[in-house]
C-alpha positions as CSV (number, residue, x, y, z in Angstrom):
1,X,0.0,0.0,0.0
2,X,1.5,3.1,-1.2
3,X,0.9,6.0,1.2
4,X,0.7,9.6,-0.1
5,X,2.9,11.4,2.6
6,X,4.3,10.6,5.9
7,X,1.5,11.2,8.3
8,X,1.5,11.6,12.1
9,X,2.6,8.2,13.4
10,X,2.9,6.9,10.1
11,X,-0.6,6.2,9.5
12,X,-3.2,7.6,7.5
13,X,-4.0,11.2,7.4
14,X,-7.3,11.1,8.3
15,X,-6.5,9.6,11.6
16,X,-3.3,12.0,11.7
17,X,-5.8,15.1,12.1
18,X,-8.1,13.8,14.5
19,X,-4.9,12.9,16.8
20,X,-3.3,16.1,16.2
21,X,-6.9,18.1,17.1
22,X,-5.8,16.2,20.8
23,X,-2.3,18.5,20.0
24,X,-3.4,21.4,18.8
25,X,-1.8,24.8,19.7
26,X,-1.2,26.3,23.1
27,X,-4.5,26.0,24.6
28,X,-5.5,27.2,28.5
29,X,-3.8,25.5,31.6
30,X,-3.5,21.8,33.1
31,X,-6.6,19.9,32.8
32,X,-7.1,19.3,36.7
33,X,-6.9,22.8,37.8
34,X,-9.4,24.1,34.9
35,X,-12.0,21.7,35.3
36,X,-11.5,19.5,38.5
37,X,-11.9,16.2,36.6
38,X,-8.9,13.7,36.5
39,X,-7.7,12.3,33.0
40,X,-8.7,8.9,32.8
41,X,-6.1,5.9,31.3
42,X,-7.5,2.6,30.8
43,X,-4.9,0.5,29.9
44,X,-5.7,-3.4,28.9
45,X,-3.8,-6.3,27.4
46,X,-5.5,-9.0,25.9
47,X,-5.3,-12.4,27.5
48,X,-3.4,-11.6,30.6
49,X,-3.9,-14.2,33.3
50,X,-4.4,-12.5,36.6
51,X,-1.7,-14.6,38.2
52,X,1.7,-13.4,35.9
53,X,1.9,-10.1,38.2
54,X,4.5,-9.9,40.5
55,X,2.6,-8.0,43.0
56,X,0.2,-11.3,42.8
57,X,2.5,-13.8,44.0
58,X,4.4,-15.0,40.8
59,X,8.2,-15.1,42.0
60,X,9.4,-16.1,38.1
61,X,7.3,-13.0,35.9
62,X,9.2,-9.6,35.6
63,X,6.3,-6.8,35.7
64,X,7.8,-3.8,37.6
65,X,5.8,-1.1,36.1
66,X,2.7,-2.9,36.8
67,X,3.5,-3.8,40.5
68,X,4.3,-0.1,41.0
69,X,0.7,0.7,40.0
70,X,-0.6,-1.8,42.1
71,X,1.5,-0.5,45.6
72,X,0.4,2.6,44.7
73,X,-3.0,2.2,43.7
74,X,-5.6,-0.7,45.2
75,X,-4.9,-4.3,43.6
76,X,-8.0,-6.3,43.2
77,X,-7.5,-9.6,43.7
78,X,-10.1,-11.9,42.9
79,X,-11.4,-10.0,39.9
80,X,-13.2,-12.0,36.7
81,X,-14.0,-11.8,33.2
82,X,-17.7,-12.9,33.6
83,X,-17.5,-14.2,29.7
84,X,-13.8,-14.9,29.0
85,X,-13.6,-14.6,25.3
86,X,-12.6,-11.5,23.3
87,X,-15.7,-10.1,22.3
88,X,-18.3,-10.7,25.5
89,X,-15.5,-9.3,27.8
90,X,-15.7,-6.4,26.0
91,X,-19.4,-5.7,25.1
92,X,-19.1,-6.0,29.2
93,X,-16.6,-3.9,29.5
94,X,-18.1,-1.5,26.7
95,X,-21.7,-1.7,28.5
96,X,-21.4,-2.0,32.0
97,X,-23.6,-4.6,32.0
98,X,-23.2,-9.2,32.7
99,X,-24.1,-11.4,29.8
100,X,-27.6,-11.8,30.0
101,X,-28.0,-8.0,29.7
102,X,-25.6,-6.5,27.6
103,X,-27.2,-9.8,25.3
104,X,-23.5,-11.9,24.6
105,X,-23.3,-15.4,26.7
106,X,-20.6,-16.6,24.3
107,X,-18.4,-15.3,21.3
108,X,-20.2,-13.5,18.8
109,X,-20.2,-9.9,17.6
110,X,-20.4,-6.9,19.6
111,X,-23.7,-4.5,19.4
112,X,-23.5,-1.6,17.0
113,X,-24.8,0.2,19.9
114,X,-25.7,0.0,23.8
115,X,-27.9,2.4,25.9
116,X,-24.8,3.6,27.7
117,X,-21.0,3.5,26.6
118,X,-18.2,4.0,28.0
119,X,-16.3,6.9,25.5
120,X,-19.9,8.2,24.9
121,X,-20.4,8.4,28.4
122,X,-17.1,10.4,29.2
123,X,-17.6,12.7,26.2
124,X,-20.6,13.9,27.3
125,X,-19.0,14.2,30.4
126,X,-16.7,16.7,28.8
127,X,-13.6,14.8,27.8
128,X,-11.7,14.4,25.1
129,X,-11.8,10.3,24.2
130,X,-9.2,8.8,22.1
131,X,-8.6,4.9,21.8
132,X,-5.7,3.2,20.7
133,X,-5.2,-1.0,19.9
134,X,-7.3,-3.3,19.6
135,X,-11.2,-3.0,20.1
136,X,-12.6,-5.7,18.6
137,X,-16.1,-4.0,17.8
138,X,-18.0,-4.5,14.4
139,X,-17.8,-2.7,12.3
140,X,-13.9,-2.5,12.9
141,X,-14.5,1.4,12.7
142,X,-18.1,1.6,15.2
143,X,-16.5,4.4,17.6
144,X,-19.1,3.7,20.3
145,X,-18.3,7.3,21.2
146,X,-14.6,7.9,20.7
147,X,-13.7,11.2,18.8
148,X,-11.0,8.7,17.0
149,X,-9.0,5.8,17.5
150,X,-6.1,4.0,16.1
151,X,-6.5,0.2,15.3
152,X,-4.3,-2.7,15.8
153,X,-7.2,-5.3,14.5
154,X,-4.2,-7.3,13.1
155,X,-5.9,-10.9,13.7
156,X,-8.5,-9.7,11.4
157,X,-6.2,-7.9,8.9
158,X,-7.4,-9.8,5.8
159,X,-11.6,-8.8,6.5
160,X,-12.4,-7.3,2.8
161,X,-12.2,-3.1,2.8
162,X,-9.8,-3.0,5.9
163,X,-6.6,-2.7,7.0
164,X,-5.7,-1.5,10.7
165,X,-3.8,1.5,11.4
166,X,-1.0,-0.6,12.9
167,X,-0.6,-2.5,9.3
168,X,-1.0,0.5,7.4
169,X,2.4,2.1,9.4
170,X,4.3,-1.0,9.4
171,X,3.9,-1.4,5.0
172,X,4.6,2.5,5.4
173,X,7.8,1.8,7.5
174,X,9.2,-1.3,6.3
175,X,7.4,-1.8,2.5
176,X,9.2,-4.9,2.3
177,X,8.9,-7.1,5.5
178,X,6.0,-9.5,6.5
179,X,4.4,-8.3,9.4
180,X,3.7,-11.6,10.0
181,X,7.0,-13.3,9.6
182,X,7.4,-14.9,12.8
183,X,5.3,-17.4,11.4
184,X,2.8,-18.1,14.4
185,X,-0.9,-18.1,14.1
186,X,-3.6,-16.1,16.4
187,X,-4.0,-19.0,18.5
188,X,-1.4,-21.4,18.4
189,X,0.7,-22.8,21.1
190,X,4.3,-22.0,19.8
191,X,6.3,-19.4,20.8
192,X,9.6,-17.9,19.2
193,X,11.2,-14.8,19.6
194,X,9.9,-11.6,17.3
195,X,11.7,-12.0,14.1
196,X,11.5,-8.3,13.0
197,X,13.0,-5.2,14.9
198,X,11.6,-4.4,17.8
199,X,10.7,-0.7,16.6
200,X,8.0,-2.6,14.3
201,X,6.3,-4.9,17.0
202,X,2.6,-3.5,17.7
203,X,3.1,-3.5,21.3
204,X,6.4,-1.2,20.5
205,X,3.6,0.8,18.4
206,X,0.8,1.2,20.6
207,X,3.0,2.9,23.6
208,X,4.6,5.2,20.7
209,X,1.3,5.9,20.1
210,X,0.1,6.9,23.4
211,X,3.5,8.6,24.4
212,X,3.3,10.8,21.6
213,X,-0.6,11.8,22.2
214,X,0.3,12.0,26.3
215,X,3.7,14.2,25.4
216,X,1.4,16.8,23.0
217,X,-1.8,17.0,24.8
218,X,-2.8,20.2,25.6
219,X,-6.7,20.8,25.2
220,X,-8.6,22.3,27.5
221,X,-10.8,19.0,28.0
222,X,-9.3,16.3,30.2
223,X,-8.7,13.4,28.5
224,X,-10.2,9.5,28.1
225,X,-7.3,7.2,26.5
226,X,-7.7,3.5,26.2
227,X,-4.5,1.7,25.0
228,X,-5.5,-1.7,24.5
229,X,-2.4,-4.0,23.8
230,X,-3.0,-7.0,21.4
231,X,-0.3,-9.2,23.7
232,X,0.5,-11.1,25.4
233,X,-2.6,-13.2,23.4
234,X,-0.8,-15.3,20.7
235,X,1.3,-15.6,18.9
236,X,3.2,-15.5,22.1
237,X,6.1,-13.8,20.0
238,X,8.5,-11.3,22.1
239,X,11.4,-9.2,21.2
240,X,14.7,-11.5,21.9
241,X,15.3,-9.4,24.5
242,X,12.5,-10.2,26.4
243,X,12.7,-14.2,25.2
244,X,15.7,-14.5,26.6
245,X,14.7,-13.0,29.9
246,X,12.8,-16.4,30.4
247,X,15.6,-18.4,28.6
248,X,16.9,-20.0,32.0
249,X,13.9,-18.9,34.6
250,X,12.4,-21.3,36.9
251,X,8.6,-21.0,35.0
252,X,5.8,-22.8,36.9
253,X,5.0,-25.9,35.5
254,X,1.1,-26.7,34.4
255,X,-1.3,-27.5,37.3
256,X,-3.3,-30.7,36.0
257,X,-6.1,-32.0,38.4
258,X,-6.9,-35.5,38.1
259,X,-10.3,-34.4,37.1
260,X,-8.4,-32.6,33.5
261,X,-7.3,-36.4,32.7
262,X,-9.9,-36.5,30.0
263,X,-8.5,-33.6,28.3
264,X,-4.8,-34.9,28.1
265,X,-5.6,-36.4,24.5
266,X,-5.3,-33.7,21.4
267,X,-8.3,-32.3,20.1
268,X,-6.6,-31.9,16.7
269,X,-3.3,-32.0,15.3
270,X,-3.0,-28.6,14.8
271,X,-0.8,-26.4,17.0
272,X,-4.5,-24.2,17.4
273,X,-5.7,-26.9,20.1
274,X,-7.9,-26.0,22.6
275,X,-6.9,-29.6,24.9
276,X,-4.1,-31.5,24.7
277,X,-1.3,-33.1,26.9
278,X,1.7,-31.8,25.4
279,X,4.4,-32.2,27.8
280,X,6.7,-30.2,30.4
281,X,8.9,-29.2,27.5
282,X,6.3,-27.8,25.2
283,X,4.2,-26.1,28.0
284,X,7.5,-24.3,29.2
285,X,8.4,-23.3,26.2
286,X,4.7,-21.7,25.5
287,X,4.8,-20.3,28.6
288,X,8.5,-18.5,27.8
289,X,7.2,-16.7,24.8
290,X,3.8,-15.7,27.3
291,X,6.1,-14.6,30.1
292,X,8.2,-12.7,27.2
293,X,5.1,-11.4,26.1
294,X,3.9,-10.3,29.4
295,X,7.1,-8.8,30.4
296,X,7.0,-6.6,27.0
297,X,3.8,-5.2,27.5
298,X,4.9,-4.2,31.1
299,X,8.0,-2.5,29.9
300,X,5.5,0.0,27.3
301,X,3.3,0.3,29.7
302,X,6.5,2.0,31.8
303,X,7.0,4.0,29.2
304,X,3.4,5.6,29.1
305,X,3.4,6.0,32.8
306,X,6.8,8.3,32.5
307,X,5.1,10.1,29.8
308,X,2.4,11.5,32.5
309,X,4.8,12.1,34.9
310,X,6.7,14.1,32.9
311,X,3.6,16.1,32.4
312,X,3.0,16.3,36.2
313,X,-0.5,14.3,35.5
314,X,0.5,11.1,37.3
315,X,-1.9,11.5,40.2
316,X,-3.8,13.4,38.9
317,X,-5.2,10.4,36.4
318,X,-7.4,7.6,37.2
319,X,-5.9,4.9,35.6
320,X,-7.4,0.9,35.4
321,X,-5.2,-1.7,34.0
322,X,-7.0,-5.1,33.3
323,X,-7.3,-7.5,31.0
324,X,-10.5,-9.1,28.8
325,X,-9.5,-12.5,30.0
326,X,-6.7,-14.8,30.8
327,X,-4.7,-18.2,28.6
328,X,-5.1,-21.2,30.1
329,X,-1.3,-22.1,28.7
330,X,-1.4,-25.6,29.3
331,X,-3.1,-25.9,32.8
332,X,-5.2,-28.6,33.2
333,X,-4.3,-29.9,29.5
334,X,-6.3,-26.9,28.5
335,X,-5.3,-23.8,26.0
336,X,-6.3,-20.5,24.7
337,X,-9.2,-19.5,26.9
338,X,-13.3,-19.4,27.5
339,X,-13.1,-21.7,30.2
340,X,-14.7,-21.1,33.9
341,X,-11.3,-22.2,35.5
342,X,-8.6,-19.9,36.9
343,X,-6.4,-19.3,34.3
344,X,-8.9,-18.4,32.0
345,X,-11.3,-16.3,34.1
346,X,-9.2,-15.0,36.4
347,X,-7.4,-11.5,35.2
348,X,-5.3,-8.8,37.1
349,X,-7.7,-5.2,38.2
350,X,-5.7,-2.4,39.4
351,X,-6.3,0.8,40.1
352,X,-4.2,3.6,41.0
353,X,-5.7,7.7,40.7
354,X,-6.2,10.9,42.5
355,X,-5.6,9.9,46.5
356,X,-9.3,11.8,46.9
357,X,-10.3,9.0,44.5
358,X,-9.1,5.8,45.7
359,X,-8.0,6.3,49.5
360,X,-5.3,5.0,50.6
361,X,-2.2,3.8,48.4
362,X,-1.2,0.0,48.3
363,X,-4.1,-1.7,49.0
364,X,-5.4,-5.3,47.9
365,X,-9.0,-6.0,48.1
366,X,-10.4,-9.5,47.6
367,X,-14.2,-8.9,47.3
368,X,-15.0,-9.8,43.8
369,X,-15.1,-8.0,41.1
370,X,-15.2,-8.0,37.6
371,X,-15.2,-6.4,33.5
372,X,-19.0,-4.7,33.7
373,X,-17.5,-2.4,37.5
374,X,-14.9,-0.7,35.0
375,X,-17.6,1.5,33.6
376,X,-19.7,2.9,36.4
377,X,-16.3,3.5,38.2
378,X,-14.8,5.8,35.4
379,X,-18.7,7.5,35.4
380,X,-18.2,8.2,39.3
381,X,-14.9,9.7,39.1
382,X,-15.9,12.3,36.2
383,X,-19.9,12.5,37.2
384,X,-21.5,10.9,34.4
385,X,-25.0,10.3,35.3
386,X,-26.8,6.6,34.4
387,X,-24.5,4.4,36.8
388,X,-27.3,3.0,38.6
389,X,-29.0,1.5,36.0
390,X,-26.0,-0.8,34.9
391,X,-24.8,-4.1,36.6
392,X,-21.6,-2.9,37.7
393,X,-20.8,-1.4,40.2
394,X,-18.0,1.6,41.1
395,X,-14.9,0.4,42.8
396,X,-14.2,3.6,44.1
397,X,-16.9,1.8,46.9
398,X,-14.5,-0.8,47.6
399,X,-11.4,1.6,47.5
400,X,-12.3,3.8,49.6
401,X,-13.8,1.5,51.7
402,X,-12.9,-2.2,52.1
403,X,-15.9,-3.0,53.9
404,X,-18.1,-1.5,52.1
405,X,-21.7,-3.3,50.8
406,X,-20.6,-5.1,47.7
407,X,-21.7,-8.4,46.1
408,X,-21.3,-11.6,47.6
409,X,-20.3,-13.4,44.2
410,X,-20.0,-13.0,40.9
411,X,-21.4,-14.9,38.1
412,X,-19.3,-16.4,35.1
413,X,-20.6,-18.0,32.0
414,X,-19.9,-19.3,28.5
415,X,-22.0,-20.4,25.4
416,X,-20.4,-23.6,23.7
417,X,-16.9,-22.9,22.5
418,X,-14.9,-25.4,20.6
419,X,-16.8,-28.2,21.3
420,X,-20.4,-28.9,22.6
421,X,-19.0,-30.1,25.8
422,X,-17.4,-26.8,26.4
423,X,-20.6,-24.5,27.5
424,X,-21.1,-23.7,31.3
425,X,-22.6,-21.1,33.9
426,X,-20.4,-20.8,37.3
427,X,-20.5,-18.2,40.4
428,X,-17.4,-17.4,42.6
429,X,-16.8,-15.3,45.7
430,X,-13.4,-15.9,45.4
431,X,-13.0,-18.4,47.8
432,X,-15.4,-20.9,46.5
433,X,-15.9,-21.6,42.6
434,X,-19.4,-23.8,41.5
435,X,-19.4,-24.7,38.1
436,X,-22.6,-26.4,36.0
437,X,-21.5,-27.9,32.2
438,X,-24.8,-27.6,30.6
439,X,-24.3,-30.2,28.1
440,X,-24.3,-33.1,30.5
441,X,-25.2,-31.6,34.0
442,X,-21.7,-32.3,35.8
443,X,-20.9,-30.3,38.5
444,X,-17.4,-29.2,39.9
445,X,-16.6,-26.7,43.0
446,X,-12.9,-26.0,44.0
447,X,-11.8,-24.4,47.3
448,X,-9.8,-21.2,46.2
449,X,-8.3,-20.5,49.3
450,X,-7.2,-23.5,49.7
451,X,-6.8,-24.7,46.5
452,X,-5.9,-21.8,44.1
453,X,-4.7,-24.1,41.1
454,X,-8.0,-26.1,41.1
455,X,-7.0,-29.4,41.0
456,X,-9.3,-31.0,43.8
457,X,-12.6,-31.1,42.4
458,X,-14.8,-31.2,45.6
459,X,-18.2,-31.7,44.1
460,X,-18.4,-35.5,44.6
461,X,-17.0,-35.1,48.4
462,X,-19.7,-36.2,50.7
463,X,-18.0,-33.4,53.4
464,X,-19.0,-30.7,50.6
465,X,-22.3,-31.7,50.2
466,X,-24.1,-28.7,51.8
467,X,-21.6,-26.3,49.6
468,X,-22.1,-28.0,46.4
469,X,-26.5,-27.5,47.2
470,X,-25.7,-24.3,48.7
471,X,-24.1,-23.0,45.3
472,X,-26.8,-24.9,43.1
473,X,-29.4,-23.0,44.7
474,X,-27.5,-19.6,44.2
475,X,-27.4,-20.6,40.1
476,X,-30.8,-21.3,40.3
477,X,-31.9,-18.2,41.8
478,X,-29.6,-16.5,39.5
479,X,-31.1,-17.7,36.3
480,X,-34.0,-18.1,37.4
481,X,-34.9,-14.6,35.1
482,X,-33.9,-16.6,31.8
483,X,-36.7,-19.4,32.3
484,X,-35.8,-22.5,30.0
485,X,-33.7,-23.5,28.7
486,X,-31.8,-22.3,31.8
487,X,-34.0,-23.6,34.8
488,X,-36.5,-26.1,34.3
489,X,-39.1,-27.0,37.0
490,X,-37.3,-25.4,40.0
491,X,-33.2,-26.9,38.7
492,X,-30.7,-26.1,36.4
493,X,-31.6,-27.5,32.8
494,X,-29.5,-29.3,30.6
495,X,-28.7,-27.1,27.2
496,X,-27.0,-29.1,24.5
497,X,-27.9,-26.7,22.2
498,X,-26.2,-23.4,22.1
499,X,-28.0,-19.9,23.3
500,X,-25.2,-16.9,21.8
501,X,-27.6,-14.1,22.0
502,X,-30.1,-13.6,25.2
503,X,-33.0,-11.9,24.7
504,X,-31.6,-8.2,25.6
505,X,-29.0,-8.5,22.6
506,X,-29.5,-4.8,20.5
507,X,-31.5,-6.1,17.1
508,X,-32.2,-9.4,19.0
509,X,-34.4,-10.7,16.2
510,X,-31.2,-11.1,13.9
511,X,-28.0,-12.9,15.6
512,X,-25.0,-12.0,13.3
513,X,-22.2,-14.1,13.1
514,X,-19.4,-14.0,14.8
């Protein structure tokens, strides 16, 4: 693709003006002492597991930048992605609202348009909205909201009539080179170190991205800015320099219950799997290019946090880092994600702003929380009305207040995925975990506390008996709303058949395809 100049960040020049409009000349003074409101930075990475932080317990990951956030800011510990695939995670985190609501129980498409939004929401609170990475929304280009953003949609580069702003740069930088030359799919297992400069990687490109627009902000509006990293999802493909930072580190192996036996055999000879027993080699090896990945985003994530503190905006912003949902890598004989367990459903929640904002520094809460609180949290800080009619809820509650009234659980759920057999509803408080597989009724519930990894299955322990009909009930009651297929005669009802949209999905009457 030949461009016709060089534009601002190498991309094209109708996203060069909209950026520069966030740049434009000298304008009034700093944003906090004009208007009172804090700028807002929600950073996210997709498929993050919410145990490679440092600050969470892993002794073998290297995240400095995001530890710093979390002993500054409040750490949420046992936060979830209520549906832990790409797209549902983010009409929840789009929406403010669970599954049955915001209308996505499994992976399909995101609605063209919810009741309340999150940019929309902040720019009619009077700020200046601006995303950059990966969205995932369809049409590639729906705003939701956003005066403009800058797309790394490289997993779908080949759609017909698009090309991301990310591949458009790179052909504009390097006319010759594959982007793709590392030669690792979307969703495969291998790893291997970038095989491109680092300068050209689109995590490298994502914090240039958001330096640059922190470095030459100066409107009069505070500012909304989403960067939204594509890693450490595969391919699991990290500069050499961060490869070899996991070259001779003690990596955890995979945690395998007795109860993931059935999923030791391959689902398919392709290195796409979604089960499989590969071995202690393999899963290291995965896990070395996820770690590298992991590591990479943390280091551009350093680099945007020095850009606001060289602006003097550093507390002065309400910043969230999370993540749409977690990689299994090998645990349990499982991979990629949309699974109820751990690895999957579990992702890292911090939040670090103005000390008026989230009260004390270097906290770490463990009520639960989850995707659809991100919203009504950013629409407390600036004012935005319409919080209480979402299903989230502000963590600004729980962080100025650990004991304040909260949920007592979260739920978690996933239309079939894969295979048939993979399609179930769970609830957590973070210390117990019931799961129902609504193809064939099994049940599992795990001790976290005691258990973190999962790998006693307690559901058939006489001694558990009580807990396991305690957390039936709670489903129950919880889906009770739905009707059948869901609950049938006072139980939980067995659905072999898949149920993508809910009733509440925008334009119900048609279900797109994913």
């Amino acid at each position: 693709m030949q461009m016709t100049r060089r534009s601002f960040f190498g991309v094209t020049a109708g996203a060069a003006a909209v950026v520069a409009a966030g740049s434009a000349h000298a304008r009034a003074k700093p944003v906090h002492s004009s208007t009172g409101k804090p700028h807002v930075l929600l950073l996210m990475a997709d498929q993050f597991r919410g145990d490679c932080l440092g600050a969470d317990g892993n002794r073998a990951i290297r995240t400095p930048n995001l530890d710093q956030i979390a002993g500054e800011g409040v750490r949420f510990s046992r936060a979830y992605s209520c549906t832990p695939t790409c797209t549902p995670a983010r009409a929840a985190l789009l929406s403010g609202l669970g599954p049955w609501r915001n209308g996505m129980l499994g992976y399909g498409r995101v609605a063209e348009k919810y009741p309340i939004e999150k940019p929309q929401a902040l720019r009619d609170a009077g700020y200046y909205t601006f995303g950059i990475g990966k969205m995932h929304w369809h049409p590639q280009r729906n705003l939701h909201g956003f005066h403009n953003v800058l797309l790394d949609e490289s997993g779908r580069a080949e759609l017909p009539g698009f090309r991301s702003d990310y591949r458009c740069w790179f052909y504009h930088e390097a006319p010759l080179l594959n982007p793709d030359a590392t030669g690792i799919g979307w969703n495969d297992y291998t790893s291997a170190p970038y095989a491109l400069p680092e300068r050209l990687h689109p995590t490298t490109w994502m914090a240039d991205c958001a330096t640059r627009f922190i470095k030459e902000y100066d409107r009069t509006e505070p500012f909304f800015l989403k960067v939204s990293f594509a890693r450490p999802h595969s391919p699991y493909d990290p500069p050499k320099r961060f490869w070899k930072m996991y070259e001779d580190a003690e990596l955890p192996a995979a945690a395998v219950g007795k109860w993931a036996d059935k999923y030791a055999p391959r689902n398919s000879e392709e290195a796409s799997i979604w089960h499989g027993a590969l071995g202690p080699e393999q899963v290291r090896r995965s896990r070395q290019g996820y770690y590298g990945s992991v590591s990479f985003v943390d280091n551009q994530i350093g680099r945007i946090i020095e850009a606001l503190d060289k602006r003097r905006w550093l507390d002065d912003t309400l910043i969230v880092f999370t993540a749409d949902h977690g990689d299994m890598t090998g645990d349990h004989n499982l991979w990629r994600k949309s699974y109820a367990y751990e690895p999957s459903a579990r992702i890292p929640m911090l939040l670090r702003g103005p000390i008026e904002l989230q009260g004390p520094r270097g906290q770490v809460c463990a009520r639960p929380v989850e995707l659809r609180d991100v919203l009504p949290t950013f629409m407390e800080a600036v004012g935005a009305p319409g919080r209480e009619t979402l299903d989230g809820k502000s963590m600004l509650a729980l962080a100025q207040n650990p004991q304040a009234e909260w949920r007592p659980w979260i739920d978690l759920e996933h239309d079939i995925c894969y295979a048939p057999e993979n399609h179930w509803n769970a609830l957590t408080d973070g210390k117990f975990k019931f799961i129902f597989h609504a193809r064939d009724g099994e049940t599992q519930l795990f001790n976290l506390e005691n258990d973190p990894h999962e790998l006693n299955d307690l559901a058939s322990d006489a001694r558990y008996s009580d807990e396991v009909r305690k957390w039936r009930a709670r489903l129950v009651d919880h889906l009770q709303e739905r009707g059948e297929p869901f609950v049938k005669n006072g139980d939980l009802a067995l659905r072999p058949e898949s149920t993508l949209y809910s009733p509440n999905y925008p334009g119900c009457s048609c279900h797109p395809k994913a």
